[in-house]
C-alpha positions, 0 to 999 in steps of 0.5 A: 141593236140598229137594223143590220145591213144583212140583204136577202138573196134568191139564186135560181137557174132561171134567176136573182132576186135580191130583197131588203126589209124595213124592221117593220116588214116594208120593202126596203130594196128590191130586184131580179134580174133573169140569168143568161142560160148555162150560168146555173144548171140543176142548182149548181154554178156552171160559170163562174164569172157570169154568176159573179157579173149578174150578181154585182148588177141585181145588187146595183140595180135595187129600188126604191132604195139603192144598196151601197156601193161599197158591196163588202159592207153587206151580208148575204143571206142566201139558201140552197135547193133541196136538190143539194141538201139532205135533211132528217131528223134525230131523236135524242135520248134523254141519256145523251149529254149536251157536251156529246151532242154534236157528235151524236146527231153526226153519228146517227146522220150518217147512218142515213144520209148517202155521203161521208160527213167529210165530204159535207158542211152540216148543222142542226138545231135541236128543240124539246117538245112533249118530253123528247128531243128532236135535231134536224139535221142539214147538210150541203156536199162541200164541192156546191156550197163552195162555189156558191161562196167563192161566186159571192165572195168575187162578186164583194159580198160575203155571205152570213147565212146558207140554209135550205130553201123549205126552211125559207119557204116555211118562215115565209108561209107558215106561221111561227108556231103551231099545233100540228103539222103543215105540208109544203110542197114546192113544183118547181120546172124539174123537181118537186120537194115535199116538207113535213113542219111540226110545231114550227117553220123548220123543217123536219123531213124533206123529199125530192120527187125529179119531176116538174113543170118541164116534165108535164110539158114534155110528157103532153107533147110526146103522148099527143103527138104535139109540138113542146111549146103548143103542150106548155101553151094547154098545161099553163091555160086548161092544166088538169081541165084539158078539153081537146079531144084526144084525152089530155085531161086523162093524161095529166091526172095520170102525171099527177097523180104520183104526186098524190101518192107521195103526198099520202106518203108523207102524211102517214110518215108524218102521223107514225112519226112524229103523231101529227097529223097534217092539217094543211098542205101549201102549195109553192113554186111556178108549176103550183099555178097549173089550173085544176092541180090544187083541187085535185091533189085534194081530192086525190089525198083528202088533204086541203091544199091550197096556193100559198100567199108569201106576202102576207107578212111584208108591206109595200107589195108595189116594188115587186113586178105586177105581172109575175105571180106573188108565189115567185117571190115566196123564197126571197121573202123568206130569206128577208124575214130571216134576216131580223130574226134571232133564228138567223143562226138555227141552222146555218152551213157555214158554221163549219165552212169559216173554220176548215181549212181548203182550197178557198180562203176561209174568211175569219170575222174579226171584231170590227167586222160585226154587221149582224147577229150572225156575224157576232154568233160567228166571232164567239164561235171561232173564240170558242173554237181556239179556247177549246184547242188550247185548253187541250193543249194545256191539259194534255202537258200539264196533267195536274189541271186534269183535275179541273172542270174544264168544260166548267172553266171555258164556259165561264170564261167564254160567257165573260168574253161574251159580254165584252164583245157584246158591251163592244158592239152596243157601244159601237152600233147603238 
């Protein structure tokens, strides 16, 4: 197929960055642009109209090549904070029948997970490895994703993709497949997350710790009887190597130092669980580049942990701003690489978002909308959706056809439908 027209967007409290990649890896379009205090607080869209203006300007503002005006013709792929998303995995007996799956992995979810799957959308991805069946499970409450797709949709962009910002964060720093497990962990200025990755760049297992780089700041501050911006000021040039006199140093490795212990925590979840053990531990986020943090957290866990480097994957590194530290950008990054990848569909939160009903119109992709795999993955989803309703309808008041395979019959007649839209879209796109 020819290169979809699929543009990678990073949402932060602080920020939007907007980013395009050639099929080889290269810088296509590039942007940010910082938000206005109050937009977003916490994750969540606070103002509306603000985040759909400062949207429309990123989009219109990129380089070296200008995205279309026509903003309709894109698709976003955009992601989540761990903050709104609730992540475990399930173990699927061998027992367990693929017809029944979807309703299992629900079942044993929400034996975990604090919130009715009503009030959620959700999806999973399973893989084998070593005889078992492991499904990773994702949700968002539907009050914050729908807001995040009612800003983008009256901004003319409608978005393609939601998944969660570690899955990104593993896509952009780790490689693609591997034998052991990976750690990262993502200090950002409020919370902390840690993810656990087995085998590959999907998560298995996150948490969030709430405390950040605001929260060091502050703490310094209060316990030296200095003023906010002088403890920012020794936390961003000394960190954990602080030499004034008044035991800063012992202060800051006592505010690390629970960070240590989960991370410990985390690696002995890791080997019980899933017999791995942790092999590396990637650093992201703003509050990562605190001097000393690294090395401590080593020392403290006996784990290697290092800054993680997101442009090892991309080419043409110029389009980004010199004087903003590259992990910044791990996010985006891992979004654009996303979106050339048939791993796209994975796990995707509006799998269920396009076919509920509610308060904010559910767009239905028709056909000649297609922009991306995604997109096609959604048109066969939603057919699939109307064959299985109607088949039911059928059965339920013709009881002679309860004797047919039905499962049998709509898979083949879905596959036929499948290849016509497929055939379809070669002819039209290639």
């Amino acid at each position: 197929m020819k290169r979809t027209n699929l543009v990678a967007i990073d949402i932060s409290d602080a920020s939007v960055k907007v980013l395009q990649l050639e099929a080889d890896g290269s810088v296509e379009a590039y942007a940010t642009q910082q938000l206005t205090p109050g937009i977003i607080e916490n994750g969540r869209i606070v103002d509306h109209d603000g985040f759909s203006e400062a949207l429309r300007q990123v989009l219109a503002s990129t380089k070296p090549k200008k995205l279309p005006s026509d903003l309709d013709s894109l698709r976003a792929v955009i992601c989540l904070p761990e903050t709104k998303l609730f992540t475990c995995a399930v173990e699927i007996p061998a027992s367990v029948r693929r017809s029944d799956l979807l309703n299992f992995v629900g079942d044993e979810a929400a034996k975990i997970i604090p919130f009715e799957l009503d009030d959620l959308y959700w999806d999973f991805h399973a893989t084998q490895k070593d005889g078992k069946t492991i499904a990773v499970f994702v949700a968002a409450p539907k009050t914050d994703l729908d807001l995040y797709v009612k800003g983008f949709h009256d901004a003319g962009i409608r978005p393609s993709f939601v998944g969660s910002e570690m899955f990104c964060l593993g896509r952009a720093l780790l490689p693609d497949t591997f034998d052991d497990a990976r750690m990262i962990i993502d200090i950002g200025a409020n919370t902390t997350s840690i993810g656990i990755f087995v085998r590959d760049a999907l998560a298995r297992f996150s948490v969030v710790i709430p405390h950040g780089g605001s929260y060091f700041s502050q703490q310094i501050a209060d316990r030296l009887g200095i003023p906010l911006e002088e403890a920012e000021s020794l936390k961003r040039s000394q960190g954990l190597h602080i030499d004034d006199g008044k035991g800063g140093k012992a202060i800051m490795h006592d505010l690390v130092r629970p960070l240590a212990q989960e991370i410990a925590s985390a690696k002995e979840y890791a080997q019980r669980v899933y017999g791995c053990a942790i092999s590396e531990v990637l650093a992201a986020g703003g509050s990562s580049l605190i001097p000393g943090l690294c090395e401590f957290l080593s020392s403290e866990t006996g784990l290697s942990v290092s800054i993680a480097d997101p442009l090892i994957k991309i080419k043409g590194h110029d389009a980004f701003e010199e004087n903003t530290p590259r992990i910044l950008f791990s996010t985006v990054i891992g979004l654009a690489l996303l979106s050339d990848r048939r791993d796209l569909p994975r796990i995707n939160l509006l799998t269920q978002y396009r076919f509920e009903e509610g308060e904010i119109e559910k767009e239905r992709l028709m056909i000649s909308e297609v922009r991306s795999l995604s997109d096609l993955h959604y048109v066969v989803y939603q057919q699939r959706i109307k064959m299985v309703s109607y088949g039911q309808r059928v059965l339920a008041f013709l009881p002679v056809f309860k004797k047919l395979d039905l499962k049998l019959f709509l898979t083949v007649l879905l596959f036929t439908i499948s290849l016509g839209v497929l055939a379809w879209v070669m002819m039209v796109y290639i």
